[in-house]
MDTraj code that builds the backbone (N, CA, C; nanometers):
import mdtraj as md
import numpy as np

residues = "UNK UNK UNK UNK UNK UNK UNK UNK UNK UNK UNK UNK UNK UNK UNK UNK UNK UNK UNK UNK UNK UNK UNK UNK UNK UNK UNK UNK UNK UNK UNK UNK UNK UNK UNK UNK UNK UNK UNK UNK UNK UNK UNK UNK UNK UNK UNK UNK UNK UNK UNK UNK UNK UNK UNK UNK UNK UNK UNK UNK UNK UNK UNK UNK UNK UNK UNK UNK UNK UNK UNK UNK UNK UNK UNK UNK UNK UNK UNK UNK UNK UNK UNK UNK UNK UNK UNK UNK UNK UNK UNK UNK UNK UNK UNK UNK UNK UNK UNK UNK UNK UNK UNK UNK UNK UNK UNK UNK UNK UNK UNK UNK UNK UNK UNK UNK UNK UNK UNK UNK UNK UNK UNK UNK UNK UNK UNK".split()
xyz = np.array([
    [0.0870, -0.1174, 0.0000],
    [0.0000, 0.0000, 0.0000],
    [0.0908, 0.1226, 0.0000],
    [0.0530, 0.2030, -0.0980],
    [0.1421, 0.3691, -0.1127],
    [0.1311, 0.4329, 0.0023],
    [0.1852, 0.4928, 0.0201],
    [0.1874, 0.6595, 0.1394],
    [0.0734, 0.7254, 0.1874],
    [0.0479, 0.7250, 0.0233],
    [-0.0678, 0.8210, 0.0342],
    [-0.2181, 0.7757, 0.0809],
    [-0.2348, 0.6783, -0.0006],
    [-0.3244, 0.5744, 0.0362],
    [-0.3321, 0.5746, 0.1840],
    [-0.2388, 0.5149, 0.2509],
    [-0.2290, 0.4774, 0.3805],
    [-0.3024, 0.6055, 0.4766],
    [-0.2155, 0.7061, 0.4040],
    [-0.2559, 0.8136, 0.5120],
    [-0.4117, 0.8926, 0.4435],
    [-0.4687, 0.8200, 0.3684],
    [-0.6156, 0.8576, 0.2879],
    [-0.7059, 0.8182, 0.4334],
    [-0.6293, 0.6719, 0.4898],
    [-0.7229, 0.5724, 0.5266],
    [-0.6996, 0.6549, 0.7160],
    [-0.5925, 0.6981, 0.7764],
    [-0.5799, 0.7455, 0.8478],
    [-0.6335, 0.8597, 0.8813],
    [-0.6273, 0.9652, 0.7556],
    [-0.7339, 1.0866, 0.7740],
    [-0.8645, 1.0486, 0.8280],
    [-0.9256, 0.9328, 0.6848],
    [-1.0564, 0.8592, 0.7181],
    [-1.1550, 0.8607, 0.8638],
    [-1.0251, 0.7718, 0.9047],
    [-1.0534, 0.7511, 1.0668],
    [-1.0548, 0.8505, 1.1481],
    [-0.9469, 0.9446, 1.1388],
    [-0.9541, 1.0737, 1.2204],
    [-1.0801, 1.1457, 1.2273],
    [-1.0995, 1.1844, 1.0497],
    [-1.2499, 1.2352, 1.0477],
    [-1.3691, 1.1933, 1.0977],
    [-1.3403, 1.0494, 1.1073],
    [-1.4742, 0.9846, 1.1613],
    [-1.5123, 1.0186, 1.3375],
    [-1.3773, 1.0229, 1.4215],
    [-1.3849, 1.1092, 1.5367],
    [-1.4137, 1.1994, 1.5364],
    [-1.3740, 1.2947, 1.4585],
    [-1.3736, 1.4499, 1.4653],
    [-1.5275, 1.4961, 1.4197],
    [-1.5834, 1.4217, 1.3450],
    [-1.7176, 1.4464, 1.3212],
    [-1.8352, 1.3979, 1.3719],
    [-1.7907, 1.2832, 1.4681],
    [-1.8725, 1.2444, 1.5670],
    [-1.8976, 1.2883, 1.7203],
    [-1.7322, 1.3991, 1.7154],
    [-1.7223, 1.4483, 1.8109],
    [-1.7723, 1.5764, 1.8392],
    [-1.7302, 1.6312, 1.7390],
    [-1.8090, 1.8018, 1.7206],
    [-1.9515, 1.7837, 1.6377],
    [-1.9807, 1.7613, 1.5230],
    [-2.1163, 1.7877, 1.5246],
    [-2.1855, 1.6976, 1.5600],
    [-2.2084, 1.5479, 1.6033],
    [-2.3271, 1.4749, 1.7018],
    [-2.2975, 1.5119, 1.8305],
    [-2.1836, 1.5203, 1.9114],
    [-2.1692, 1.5761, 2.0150],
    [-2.1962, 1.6965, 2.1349],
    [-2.0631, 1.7721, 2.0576],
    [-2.0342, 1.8778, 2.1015],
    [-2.1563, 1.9884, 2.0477],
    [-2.1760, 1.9864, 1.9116],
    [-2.3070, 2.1048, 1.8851],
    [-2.4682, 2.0188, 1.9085],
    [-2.4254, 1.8977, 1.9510],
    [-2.5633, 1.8235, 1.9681],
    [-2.6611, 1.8187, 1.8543],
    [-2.6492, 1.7935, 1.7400],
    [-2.6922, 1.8061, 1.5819],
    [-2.7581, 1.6898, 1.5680],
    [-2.6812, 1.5787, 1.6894],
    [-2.8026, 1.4375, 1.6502],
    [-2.8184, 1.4283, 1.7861],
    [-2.9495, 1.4045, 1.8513],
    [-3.0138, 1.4276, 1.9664],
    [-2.9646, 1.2780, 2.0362],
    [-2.9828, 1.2042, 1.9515],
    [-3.0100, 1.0327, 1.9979],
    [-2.8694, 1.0427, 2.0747],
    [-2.7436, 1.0843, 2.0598],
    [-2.6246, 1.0387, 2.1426],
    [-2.6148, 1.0658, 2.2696],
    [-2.7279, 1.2031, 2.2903],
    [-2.7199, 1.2331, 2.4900],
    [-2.8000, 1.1337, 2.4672],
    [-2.9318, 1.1153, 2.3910],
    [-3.0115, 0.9869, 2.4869],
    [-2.9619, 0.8918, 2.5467],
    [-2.8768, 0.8437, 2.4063],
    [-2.7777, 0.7104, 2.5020],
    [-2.7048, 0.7387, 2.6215],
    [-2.6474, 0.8306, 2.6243],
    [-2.5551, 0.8833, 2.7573],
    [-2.6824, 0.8789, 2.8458],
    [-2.7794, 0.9650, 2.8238],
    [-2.9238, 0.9535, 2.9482],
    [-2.9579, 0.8050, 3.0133],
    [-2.9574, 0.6882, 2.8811],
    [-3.0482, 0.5622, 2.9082],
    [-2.9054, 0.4938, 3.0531],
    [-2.7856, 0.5615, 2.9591],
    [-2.6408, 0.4837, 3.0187],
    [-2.6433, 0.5501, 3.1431],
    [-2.6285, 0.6016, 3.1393],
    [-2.5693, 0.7258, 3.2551],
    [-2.6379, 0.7727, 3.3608],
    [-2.7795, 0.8127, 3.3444],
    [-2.9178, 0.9010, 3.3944],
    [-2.8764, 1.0219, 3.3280],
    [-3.0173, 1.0939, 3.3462],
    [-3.0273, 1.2136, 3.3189],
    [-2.9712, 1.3381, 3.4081],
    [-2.9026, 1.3186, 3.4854],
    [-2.8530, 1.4550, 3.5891],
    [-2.7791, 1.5367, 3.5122],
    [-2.6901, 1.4373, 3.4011],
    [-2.5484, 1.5278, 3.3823],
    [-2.5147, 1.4747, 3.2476],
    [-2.6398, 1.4504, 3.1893],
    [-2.5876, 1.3047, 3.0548],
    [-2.5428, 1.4545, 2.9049],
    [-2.6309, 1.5542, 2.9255],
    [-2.6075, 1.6970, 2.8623],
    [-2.4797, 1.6999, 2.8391],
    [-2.3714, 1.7548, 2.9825],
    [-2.2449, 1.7549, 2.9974],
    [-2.1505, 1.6569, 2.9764],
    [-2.1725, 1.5246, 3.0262],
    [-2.1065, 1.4225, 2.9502],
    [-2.1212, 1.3841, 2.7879],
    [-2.2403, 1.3744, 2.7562],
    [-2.2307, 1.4201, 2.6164],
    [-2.1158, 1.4735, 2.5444],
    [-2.1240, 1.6039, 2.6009],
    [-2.0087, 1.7006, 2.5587],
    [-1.8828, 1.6617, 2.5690],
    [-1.8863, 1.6170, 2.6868],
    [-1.7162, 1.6030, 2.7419],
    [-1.6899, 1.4607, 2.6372],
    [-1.7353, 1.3647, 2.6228],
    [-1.7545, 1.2168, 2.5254],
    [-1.7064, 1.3076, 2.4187],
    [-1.7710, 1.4048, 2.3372],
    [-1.7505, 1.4764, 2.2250],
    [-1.6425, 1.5256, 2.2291],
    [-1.5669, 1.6113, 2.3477],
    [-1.4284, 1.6188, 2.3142],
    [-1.3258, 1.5542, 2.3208],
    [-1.3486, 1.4345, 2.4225],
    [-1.2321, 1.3297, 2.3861],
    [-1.2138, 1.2549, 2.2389],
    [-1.3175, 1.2537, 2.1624],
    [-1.3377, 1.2071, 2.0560],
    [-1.2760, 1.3127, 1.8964],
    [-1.2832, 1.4498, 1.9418],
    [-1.2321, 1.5030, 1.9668],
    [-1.0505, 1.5319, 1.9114],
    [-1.0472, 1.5189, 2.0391],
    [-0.9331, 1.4882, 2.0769],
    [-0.8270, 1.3997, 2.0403],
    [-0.9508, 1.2630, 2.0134],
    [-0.8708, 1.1112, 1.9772],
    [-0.8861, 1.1741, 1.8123],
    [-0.9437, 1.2130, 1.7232],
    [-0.9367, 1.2449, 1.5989],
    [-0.7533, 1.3199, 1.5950],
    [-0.7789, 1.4443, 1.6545],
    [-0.6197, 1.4697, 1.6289],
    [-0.5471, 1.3874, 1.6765],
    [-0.5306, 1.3022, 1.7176],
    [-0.3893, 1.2211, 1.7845],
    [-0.3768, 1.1382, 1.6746],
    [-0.5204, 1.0857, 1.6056],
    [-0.5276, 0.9724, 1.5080],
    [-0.4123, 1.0703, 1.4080],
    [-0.5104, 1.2039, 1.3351],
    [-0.4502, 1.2451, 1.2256],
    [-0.2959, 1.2923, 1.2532],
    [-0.2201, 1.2852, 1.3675],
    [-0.0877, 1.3326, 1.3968],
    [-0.0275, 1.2568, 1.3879],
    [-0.0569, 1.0868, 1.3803],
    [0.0002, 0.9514, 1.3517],
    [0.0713, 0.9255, 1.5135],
    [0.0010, 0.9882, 1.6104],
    [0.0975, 0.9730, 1.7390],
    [0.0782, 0.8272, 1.7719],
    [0.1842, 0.7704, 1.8096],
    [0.1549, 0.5540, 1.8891],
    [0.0892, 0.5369, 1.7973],
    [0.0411, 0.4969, 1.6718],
    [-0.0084, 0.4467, 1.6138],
    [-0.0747, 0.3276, 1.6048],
    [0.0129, 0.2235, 1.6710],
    [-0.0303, 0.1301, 1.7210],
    [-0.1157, 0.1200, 1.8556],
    [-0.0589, 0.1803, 1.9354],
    [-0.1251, 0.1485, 2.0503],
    [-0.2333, 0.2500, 2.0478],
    [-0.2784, 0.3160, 1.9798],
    [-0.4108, 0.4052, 1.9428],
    [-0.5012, 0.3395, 1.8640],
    [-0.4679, 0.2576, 1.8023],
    [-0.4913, 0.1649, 1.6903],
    [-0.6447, 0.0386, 1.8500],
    [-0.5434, -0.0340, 1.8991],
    [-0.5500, -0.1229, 1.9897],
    [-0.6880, -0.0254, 2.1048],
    [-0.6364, 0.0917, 2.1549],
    [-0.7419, 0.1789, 2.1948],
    [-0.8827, 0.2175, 2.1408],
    [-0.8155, 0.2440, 1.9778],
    [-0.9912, 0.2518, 1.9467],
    [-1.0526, 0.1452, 1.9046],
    [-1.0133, 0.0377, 1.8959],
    [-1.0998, -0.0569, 1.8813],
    [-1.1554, -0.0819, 2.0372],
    [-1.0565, -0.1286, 2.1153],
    [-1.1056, -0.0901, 2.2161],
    [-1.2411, -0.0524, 2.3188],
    [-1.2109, 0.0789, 2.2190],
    [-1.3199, 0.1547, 2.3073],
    [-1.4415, 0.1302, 2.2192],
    [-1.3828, 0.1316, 2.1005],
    [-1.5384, 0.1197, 1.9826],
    [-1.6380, -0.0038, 2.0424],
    [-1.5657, -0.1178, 2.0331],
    [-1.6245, -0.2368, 2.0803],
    [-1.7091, -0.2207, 2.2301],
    [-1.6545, -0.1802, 2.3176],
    [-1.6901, -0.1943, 2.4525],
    [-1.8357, -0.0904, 2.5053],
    [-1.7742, 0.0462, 2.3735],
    [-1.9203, 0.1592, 2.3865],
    [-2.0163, 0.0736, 2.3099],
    [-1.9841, 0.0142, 2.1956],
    [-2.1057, -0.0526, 2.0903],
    [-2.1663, -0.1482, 2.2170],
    [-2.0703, -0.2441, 2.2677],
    [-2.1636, -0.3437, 2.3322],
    [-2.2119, -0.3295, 2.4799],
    [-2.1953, -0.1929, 2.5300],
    [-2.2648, -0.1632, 2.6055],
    [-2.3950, -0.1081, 2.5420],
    [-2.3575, 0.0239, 2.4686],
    [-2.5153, 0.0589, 2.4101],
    [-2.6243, -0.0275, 2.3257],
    [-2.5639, -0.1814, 2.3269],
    [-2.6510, -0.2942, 2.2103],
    [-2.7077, -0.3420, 2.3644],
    [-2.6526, -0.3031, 2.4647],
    [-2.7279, -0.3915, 2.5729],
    [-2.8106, -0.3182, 2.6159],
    [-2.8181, -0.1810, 2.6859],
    [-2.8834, -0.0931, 2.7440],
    [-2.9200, 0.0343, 2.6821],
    [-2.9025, 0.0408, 2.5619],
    [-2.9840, 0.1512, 2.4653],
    [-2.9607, 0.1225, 2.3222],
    [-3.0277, -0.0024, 2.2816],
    [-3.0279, -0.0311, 2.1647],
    [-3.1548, 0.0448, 2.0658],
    [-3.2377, 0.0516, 2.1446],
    [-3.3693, 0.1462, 2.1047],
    [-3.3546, 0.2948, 2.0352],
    [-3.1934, 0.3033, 2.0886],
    [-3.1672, 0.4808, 2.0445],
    [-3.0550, 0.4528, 1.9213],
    [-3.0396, 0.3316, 1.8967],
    [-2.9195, 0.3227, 1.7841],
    [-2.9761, 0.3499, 1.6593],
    [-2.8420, 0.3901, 1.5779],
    [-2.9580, 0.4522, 1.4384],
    [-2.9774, 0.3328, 1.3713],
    [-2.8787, 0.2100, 1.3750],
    [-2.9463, 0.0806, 1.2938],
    [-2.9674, -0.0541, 1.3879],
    [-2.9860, -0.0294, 1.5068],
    [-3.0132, -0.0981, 1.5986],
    [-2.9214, -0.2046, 1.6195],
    [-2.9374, -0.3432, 1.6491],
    [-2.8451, -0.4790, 1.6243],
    [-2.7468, -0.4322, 1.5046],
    [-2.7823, -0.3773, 1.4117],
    [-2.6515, -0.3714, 1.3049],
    [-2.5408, -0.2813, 1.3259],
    [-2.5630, -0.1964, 1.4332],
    [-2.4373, -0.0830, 1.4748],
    [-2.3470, -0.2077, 1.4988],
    [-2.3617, -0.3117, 1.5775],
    [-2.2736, -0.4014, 1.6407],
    [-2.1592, -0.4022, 1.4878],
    [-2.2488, -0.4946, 1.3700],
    [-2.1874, -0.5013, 1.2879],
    [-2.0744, -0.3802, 1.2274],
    [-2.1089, -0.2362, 1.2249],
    [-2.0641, -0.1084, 1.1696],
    [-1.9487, -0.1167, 1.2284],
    [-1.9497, -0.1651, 1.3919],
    [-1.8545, -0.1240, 1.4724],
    [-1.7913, -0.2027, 1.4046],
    [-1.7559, -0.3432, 1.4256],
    [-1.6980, -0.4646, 1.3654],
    [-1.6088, -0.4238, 1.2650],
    [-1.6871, -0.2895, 1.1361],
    [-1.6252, -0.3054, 1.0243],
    [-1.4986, -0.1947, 1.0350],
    [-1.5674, -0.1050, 1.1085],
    [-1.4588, -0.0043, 1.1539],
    [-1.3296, -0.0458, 1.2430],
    [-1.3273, -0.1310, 1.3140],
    [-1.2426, -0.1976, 1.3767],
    [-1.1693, -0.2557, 1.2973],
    [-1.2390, -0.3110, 1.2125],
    [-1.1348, -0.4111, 1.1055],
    [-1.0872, -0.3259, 1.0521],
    [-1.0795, -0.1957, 0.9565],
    [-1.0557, -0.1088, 0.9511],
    [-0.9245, -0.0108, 0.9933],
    [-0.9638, -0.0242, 1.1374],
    [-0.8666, 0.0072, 1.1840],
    [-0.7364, -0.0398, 1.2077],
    [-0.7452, -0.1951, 1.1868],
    [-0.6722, -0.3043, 1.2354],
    [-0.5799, -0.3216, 1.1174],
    [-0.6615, -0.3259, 0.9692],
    [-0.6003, -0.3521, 0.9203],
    [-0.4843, -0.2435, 0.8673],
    [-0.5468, -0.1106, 0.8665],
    [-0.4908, -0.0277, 0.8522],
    [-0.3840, -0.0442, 0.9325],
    [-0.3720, 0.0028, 1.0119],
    [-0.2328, -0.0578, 1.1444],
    [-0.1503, -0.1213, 1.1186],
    [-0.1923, -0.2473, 1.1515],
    [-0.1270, -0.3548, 1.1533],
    [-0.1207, -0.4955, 0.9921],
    [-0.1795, -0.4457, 0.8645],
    [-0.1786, -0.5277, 0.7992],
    [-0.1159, -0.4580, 0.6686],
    [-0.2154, -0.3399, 0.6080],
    [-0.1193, -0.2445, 0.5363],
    [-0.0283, -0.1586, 0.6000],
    [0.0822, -0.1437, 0.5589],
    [0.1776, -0.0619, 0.6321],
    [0.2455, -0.0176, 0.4913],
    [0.2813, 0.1548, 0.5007],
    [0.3339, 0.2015, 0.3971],
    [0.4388, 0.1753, 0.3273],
    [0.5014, 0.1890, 0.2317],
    [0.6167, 0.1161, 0.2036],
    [0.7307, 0.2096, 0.2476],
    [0.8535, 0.1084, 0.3118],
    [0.9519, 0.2235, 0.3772],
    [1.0580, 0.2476, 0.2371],
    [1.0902, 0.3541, 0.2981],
    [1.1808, 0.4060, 0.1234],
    [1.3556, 0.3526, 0.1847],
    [1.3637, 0.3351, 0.0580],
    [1.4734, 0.2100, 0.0602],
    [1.5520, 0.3129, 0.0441],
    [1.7273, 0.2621, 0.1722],
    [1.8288, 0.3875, 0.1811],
    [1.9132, 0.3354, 0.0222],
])
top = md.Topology()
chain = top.add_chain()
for i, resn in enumerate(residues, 1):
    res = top.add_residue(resn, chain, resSeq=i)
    for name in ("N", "CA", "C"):
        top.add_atom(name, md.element.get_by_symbol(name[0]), res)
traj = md.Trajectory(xyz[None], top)
């Protein structure tokens, strides 16, 4: 896999934080993600966590697009992808936008991520 490519697929991912973080999040543009934080969490503070969820996400977008640990960011967001999906497939599946099939989305994004990582790797330029 080329350079460029590689880092097509890295932006990819970044963006996919960064746009889940600021506009479903942080400007609250899709309502359903405090719900889940509400069904998860309660309602006292699910508003503010919301938010704060939105900027670590955020957050994890630039680290993605800066190529920082790569690997072990790699290992993190699957991670976390998996563990938020299969909590919210247990206790707020009602608020998912494709219900049982987010499980799958997650799955594909993970692979995704994985392979990106750990299967294509750019080609190193020969001294």
């Amino acid at each position: 896999m080329n350079q460029s490519l590689h880092d097509y697929f890295r932006h990819f991912i970044a963006t996919v934080w960064l746009l889940n973080g600021l506009y479903c999040k942080v400007l609250g543009q899709v309502p359903r993600h405090e719900q889940i934080v509400e069904t998860i969490l309660g309602n006292t503070y699910s508003h503010e966590l919301t938010i704060v969820i939105g900027v670590l996400e955020i957050c994890l977008g630039f680290i993605i697009y800066l190529n920082f640990q790569p690997k072990f960011m790699a290992i993190f967001q699957i991670v976390i992808v998996m563990s938020m999906n299969l909590i919210e497939f247990q206790l707020a599946q009602h608020w998912l936008l494709w219900g049982a099939w987010n499980l799958v989305f997650a799955m594909l994004f993970c692979t995704m991520i994985y392979v990106h990582t750990f299967v294509f790797k750019p080609f190193e330029k020969q001294k």
